[in-house]
C-alpha atoms as one frame of an Amber mdcrd trajectory, in Angstrom:
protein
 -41.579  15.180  17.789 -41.683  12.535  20.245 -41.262   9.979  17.272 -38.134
  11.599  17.083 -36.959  11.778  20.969 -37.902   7.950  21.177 -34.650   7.547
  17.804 -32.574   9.898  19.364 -32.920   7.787  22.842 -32.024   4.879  21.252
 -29.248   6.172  19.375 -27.816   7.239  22.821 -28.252   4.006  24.578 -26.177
   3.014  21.182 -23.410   5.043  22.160 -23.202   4.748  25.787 -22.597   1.017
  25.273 -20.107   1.248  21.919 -18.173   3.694  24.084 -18.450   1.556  27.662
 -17.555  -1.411  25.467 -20.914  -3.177  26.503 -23.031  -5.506  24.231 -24.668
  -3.680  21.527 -27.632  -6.286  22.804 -28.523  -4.411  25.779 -28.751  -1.096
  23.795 -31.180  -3.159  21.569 -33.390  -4.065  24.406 -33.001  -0.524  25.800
 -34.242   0.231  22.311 -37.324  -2.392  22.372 -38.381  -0.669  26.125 -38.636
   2.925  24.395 -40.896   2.446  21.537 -43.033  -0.171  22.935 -43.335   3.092
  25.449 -43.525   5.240  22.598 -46.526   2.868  21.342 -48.382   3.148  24.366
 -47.992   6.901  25.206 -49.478   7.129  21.426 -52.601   5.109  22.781 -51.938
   2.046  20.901 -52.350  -1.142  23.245 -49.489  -3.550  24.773 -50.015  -7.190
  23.256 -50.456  -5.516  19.968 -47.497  -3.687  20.029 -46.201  -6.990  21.109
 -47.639  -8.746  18.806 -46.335  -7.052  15.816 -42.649  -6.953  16.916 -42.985
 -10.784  16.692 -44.224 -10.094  13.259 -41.065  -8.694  12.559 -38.807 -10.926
  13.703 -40.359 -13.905  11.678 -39.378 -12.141   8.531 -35.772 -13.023   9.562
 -36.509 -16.180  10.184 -34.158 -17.680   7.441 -31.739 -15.282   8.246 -31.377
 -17.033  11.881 -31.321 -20.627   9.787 -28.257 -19.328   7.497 -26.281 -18.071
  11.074 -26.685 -21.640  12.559 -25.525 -23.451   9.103 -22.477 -21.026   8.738
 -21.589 -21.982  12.245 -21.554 -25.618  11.891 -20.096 -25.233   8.129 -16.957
 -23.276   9.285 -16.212 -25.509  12.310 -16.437 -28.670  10.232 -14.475 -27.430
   7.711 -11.992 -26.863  10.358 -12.354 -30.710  11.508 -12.410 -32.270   7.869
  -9.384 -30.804   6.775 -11.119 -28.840   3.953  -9.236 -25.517   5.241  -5.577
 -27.114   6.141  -5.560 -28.502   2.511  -6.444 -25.095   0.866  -4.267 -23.288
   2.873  -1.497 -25.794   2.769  -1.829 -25.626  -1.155  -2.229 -22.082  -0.981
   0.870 -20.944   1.529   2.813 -23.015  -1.492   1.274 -21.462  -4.578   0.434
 -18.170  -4.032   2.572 -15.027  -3.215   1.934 -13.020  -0.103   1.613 -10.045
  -2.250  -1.230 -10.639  -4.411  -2.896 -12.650  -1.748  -5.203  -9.547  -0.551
  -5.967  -8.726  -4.383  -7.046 -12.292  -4.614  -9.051 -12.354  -1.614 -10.711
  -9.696  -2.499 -11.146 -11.210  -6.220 -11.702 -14.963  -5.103 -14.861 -13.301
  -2.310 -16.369 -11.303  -5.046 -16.657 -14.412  -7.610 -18.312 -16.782  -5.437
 -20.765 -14.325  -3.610 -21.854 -13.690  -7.157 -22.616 -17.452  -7.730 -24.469
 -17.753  -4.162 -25.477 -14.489  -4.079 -24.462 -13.939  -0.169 -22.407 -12.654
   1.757 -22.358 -14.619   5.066 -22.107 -17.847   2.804 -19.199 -16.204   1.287
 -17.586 -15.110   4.606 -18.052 -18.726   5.870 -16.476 -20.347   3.005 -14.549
 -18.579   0.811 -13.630 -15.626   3.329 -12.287 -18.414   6.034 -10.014 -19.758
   3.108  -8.468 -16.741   2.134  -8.459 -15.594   6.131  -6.708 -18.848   7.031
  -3.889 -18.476   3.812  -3.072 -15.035   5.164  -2.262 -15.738   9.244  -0.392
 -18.803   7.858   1.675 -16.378   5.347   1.829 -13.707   8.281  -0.132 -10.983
   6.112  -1.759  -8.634   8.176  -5.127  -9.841   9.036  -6.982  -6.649   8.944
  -5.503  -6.625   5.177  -7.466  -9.759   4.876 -10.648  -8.936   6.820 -11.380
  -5.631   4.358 -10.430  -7.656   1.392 -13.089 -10.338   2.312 -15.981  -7.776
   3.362 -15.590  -5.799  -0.228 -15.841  -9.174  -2.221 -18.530 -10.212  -0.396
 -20.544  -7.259  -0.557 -19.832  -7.096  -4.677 -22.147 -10.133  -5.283 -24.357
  -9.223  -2.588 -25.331  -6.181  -4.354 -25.235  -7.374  -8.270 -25.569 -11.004
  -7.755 -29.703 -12.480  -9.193 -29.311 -14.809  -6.328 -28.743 -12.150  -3.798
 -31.565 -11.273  -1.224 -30.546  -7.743  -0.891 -30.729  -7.202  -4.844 -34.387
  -9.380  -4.731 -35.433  -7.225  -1.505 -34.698  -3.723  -3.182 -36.780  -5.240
  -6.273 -39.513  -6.112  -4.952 -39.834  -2.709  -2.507 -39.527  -0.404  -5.547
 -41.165  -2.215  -8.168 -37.939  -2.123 -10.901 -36.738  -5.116 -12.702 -34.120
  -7.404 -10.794 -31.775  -7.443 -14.463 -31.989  -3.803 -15.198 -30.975  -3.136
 -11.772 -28.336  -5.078 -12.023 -26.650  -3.532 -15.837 -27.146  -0.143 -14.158
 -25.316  -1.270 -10.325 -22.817  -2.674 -12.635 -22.461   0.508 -15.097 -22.102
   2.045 -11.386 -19.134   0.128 -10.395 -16.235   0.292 -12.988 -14.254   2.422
 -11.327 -14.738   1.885  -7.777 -14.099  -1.879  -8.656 -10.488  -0.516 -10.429
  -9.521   1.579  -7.438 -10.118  -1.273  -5.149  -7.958  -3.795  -6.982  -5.108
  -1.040  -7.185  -5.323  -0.339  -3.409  -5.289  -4.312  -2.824  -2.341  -4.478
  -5.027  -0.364  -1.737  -3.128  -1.461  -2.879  -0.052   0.121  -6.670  -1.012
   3.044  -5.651  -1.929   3.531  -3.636   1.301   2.835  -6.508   2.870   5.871
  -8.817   1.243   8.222  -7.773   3.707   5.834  -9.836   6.852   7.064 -13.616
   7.389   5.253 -16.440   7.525   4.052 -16.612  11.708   4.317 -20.493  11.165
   5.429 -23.602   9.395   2.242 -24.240   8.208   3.701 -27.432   5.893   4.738
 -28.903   8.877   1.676 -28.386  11.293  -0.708 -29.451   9.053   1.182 -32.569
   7.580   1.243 -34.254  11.296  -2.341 -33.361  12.223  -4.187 -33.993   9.209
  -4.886 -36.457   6.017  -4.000 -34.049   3.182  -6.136 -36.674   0.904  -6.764
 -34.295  -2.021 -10.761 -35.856  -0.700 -10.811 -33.368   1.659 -11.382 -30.428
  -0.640 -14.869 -31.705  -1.393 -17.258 -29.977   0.434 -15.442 -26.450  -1.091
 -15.544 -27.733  -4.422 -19.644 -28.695  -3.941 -20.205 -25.095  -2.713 -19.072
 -24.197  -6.287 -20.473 -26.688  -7.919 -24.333 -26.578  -6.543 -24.501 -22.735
  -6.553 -23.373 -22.389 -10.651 -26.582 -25.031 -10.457 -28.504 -22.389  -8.479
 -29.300 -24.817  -5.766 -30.844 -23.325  -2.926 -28.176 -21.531  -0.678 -29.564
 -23.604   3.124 -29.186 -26.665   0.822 -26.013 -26.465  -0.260 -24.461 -25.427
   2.631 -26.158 -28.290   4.501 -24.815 -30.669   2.034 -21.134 -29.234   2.532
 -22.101 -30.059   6.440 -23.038 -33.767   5.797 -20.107 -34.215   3.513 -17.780
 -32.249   5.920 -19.173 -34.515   9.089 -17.985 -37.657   7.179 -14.996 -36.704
   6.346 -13.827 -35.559   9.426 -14.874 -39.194  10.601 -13.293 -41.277   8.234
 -10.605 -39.492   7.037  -9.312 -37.443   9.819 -10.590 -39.997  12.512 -12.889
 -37.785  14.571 -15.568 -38.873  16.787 -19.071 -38.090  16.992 -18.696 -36.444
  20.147 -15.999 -34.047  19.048 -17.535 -33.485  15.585 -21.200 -32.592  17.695
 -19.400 -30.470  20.015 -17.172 -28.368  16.942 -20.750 -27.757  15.613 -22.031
 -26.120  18.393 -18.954 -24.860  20.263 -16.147 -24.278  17.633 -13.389 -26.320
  16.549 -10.747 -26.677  18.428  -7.568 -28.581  18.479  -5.202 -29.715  21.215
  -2.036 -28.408  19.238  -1.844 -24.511  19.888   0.390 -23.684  16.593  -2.187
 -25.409  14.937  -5.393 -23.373  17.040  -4.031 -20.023  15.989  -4.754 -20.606
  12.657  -7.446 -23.008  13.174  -9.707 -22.695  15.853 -13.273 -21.005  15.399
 -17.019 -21.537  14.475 -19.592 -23.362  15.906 -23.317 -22.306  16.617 -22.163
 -20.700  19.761 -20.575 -18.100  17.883 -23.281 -16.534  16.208 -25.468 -16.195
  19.317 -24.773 -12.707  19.740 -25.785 -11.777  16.222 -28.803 -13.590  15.963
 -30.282 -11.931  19.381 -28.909  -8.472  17.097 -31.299  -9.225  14.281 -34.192
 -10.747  16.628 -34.431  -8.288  18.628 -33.167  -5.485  15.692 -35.981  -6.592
  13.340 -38.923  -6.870  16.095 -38.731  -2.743  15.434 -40.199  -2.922  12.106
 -43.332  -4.155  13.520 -43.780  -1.738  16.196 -42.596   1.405  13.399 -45.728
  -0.021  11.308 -47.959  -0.088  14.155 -47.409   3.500  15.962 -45.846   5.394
  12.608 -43.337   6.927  14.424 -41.425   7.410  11.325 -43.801   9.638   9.856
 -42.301  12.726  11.474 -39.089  11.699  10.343 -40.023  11.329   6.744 -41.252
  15.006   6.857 -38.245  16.127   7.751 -36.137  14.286   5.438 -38.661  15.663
   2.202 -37.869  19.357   3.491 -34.074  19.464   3.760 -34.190  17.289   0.163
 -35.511  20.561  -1.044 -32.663  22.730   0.419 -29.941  20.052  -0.076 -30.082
  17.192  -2.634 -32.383  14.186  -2.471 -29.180  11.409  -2.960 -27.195  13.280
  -0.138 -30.796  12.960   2.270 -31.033   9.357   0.587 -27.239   8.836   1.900
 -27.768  10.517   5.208 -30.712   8.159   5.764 -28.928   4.986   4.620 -25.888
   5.609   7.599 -29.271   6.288  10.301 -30.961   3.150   9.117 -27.834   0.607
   9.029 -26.956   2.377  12.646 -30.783   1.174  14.072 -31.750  -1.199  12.049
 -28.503  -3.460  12.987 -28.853  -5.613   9.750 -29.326  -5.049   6.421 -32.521
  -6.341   5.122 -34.250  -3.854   8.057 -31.680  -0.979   6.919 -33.016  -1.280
   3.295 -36.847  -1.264   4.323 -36.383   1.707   6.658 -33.998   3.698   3.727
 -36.714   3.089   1.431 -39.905   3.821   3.651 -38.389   7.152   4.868 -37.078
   8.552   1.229 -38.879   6.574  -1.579 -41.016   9.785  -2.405 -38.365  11.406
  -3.171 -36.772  10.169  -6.538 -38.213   7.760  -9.039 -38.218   4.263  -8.374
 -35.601   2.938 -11.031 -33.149   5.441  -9.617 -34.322   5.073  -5.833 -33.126
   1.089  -6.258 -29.781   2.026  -7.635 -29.279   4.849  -4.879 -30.103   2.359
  -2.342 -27.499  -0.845  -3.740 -24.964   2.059  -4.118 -25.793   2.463   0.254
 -27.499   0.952   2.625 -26.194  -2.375   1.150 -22.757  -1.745   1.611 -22.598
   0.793   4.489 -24.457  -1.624   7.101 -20.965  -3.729   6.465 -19.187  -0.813
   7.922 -21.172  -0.759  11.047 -19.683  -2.395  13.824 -22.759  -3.553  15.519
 -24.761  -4.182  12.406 -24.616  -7.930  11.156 -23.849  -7.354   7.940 -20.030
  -6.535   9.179 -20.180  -8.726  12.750 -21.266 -11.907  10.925 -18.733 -11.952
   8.390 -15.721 -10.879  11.048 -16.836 -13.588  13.299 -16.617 -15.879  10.490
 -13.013 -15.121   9.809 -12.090 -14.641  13.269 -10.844 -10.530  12.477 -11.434
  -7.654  14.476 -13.276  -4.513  13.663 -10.478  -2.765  12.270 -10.457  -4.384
   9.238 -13.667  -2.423   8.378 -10.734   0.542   7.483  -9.368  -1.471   4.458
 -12.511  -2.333   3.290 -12.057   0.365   0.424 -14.597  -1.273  -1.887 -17.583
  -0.214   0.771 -16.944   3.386   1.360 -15.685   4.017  -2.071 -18.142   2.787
  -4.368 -20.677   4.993  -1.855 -18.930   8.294  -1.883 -18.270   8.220  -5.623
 -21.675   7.448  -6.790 -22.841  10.031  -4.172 -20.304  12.977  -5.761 -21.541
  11.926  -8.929 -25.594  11.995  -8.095 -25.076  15.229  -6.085 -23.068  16.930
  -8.940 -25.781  15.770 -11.274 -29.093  16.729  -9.632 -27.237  20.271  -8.801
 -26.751  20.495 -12.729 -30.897  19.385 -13.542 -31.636  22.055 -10.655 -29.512
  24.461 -12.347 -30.987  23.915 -16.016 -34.470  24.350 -14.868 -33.202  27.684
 -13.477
């Protein structure tokens, strides 16, 4: 029980600062105070409680590595011209009403190839952000377009940590999972192009906000050079190169173009990397602006301090009690609908989505078999932590792009695919209940 009073404390410090419009952070730290007091009213001693939340936040140690790199990556994109050139090609070639179909197409087809989907965000997402405020489409259009096409390769892609993580906790092979998340898919995957479609061609009747040709043709070298470091994204992930690596050669690349090409200097290049690019032209800024290391501060103290948890659950077991609960109303209810339930808890504390998927699966892996626990959990912890607002796996991606929250609404792909595979699983372990009957 008091397992269970420590959650529901945290939860409320949660809520008190989501509806006071504070920092998720301090509700995190709120949430570090009460089970490092929950550890020590169970007897268990300070510096190993300690200790052990340390533990856990070294297993997102790469995570923290990927945040800096996509905040350098989208800031000297910015600065090189890689972004004006795509856009500028873009604004010319493409109609405003397939543009959030696209997106939404264009997100999904890299993050299978790099298998993530901050890289995607940073890259790919920033493109297709950037095309739409220059065409005047409604940005929260663009922001749920970009979060279902990332999350599509994050789940299916052999690349993608998620899809490797869920693997290795349930003991299932990586490819099988992947023909069965796929088999999962077909129609959530038509319903979301349809809604993209309608939602583009609502969107024909919103001018452009700016004359993008213009803008970008007296601030930058539109050398077709520029488009480079995009192109070596693409090119080094169908290679499988490491993810850090090729984004780090994108930054290198990026850094000397935006010196020789576009003339920037050191200074200004060192300071877009860690504060954000930004340009002295303010047409230009509203469409350009953003990145830098700065940026991702806030989410990287979210999964530091998010993923020092895990240690301390190990240590005390406080979810134990939780678990017991969960097995009992499986028996009344349905075990997908307890698995679902437990997914929405688990992307709510665990604030990112690696910690999401080991709490899903240490609090209801007893209760189907593994093969069908791994698809359960890519058809929802993996894509409802994007619809979190405090969890990473939607922040990060946002940030990226420079779109609010709201976009999480159009993000059809993420609460779609979840609700129809969980009709479907309910409907069909009702009917096996039934049959035994």
């Amino acid at each position: 029980m008091g397992s269970i009073i420590a959650i529901l404390l945290f939860s409320l410090s949660l809520i008190f600062c989501i509806v006071l419009k504070f920092p998720v952070v301090y509700a995190l730290i709120v949430g570090y105070i009460i089970f490092i007091v929950y550890g020590l009213i169970k007897g268990h001693k300070l510096m190993i409680l300690i200790k052990n939340s340390f533990k856990g936040i070294l297993t997102v140690k790469n995570i923290l590595l990927v945040f800096m790199l996509i905040g350098m990556i989208t800031a000297l994109w910015r600065a090189s011209g890689t972004i004006a050139f795509i856009v500028y090609m873009g604004s010319k070639l493409i109609s405003p009403s397939i543009l959030i179909l696209l997106t939404f197409l264009l997100c999904a087809i890299l993050s299978v190839l790099i298998g993530t989907s901050l890289g995607t965000a940073a890259t790919m997402g920033v493109i297709c952000a950037s095309i739409g405020k220059a065409m005047g489409v409604n940005p929260y259009y663009i922001g749920g377009a970009v979060l279902s096409g990332i999350y599509f390769g994050d789940r299916c892609s052999p690349m993608s940590t998620s899809a490797l993580l869920i693997s290795e906790l349930t003991k299932t092979d990586l490819y099988k999972n992947i023909k069965l998340m796929i088999k999962t898919s077909i129609i959530p995957i038509i319903a979301t192009c349809a809604f993209y479609l309608f939602l583009g061609f609502k969107s024909t009747s919103l001018e452009k906000s700016t004359d993008v040709t213009n803008i970008f043709n007296e601030n930058y070298n539109l050398s077709i050079i520029v488009i480079i470091p995009a192109i070596l994204i693409i090119i080094l992930s169908m290679l499988k190169v490491n993810v850090k690596k090729t984004m780090a050669v994108s930054i290198i690349i990026s850094f000397i173009i935006a010196t020789f090409l576009q003339k920037e200097n050191l200074s200004s290049l060192i300071n877009y990397c860690i504060f954000g690019y930004y340009h002295s032209n303010e047409k230009l800024n509203l469409m350009m602006k953003g990145g830098g290391i700065v940026s991702m501060i806030n989410v990287s103290l979210i999964v530091g301090i998010s993923s020092s948890y895990s240690g301390i659950f190990k240590e005390t077991k406080m979810l134990n009690a939780l678990k017991f609960y969960l097995e009992k109303f499986s028996k009344k209810i349905t075990s997908y609908f307890i698995i679902f339930l437990s997914a929405i808890i688990s992307g709510v504390i665990a604030c990112n989505q690696s910690l999401g998927i080991i709490l899903t699966n240490e609090l209801c892996g007893e209760l189907v078999e593994k093969q069908k626990m791994a698809i359960i959990l890519e058809n929802t912890i993996v894509f409802m932590a994007g619809l979190i607002p405090w969890n990473i796996a939607m922040e990060v991606p946002l940030k990226a792009i420079d779109i609010g929250i709201m976009s999480g609404v159009y993000a059809f792909y993420l609460y779609f695919l979840p609700l129809w595979n969980l009709i479907l699983g309910v409907i069909e372990e009702r009917n096996k209940k039934s049959y035994k009957l």
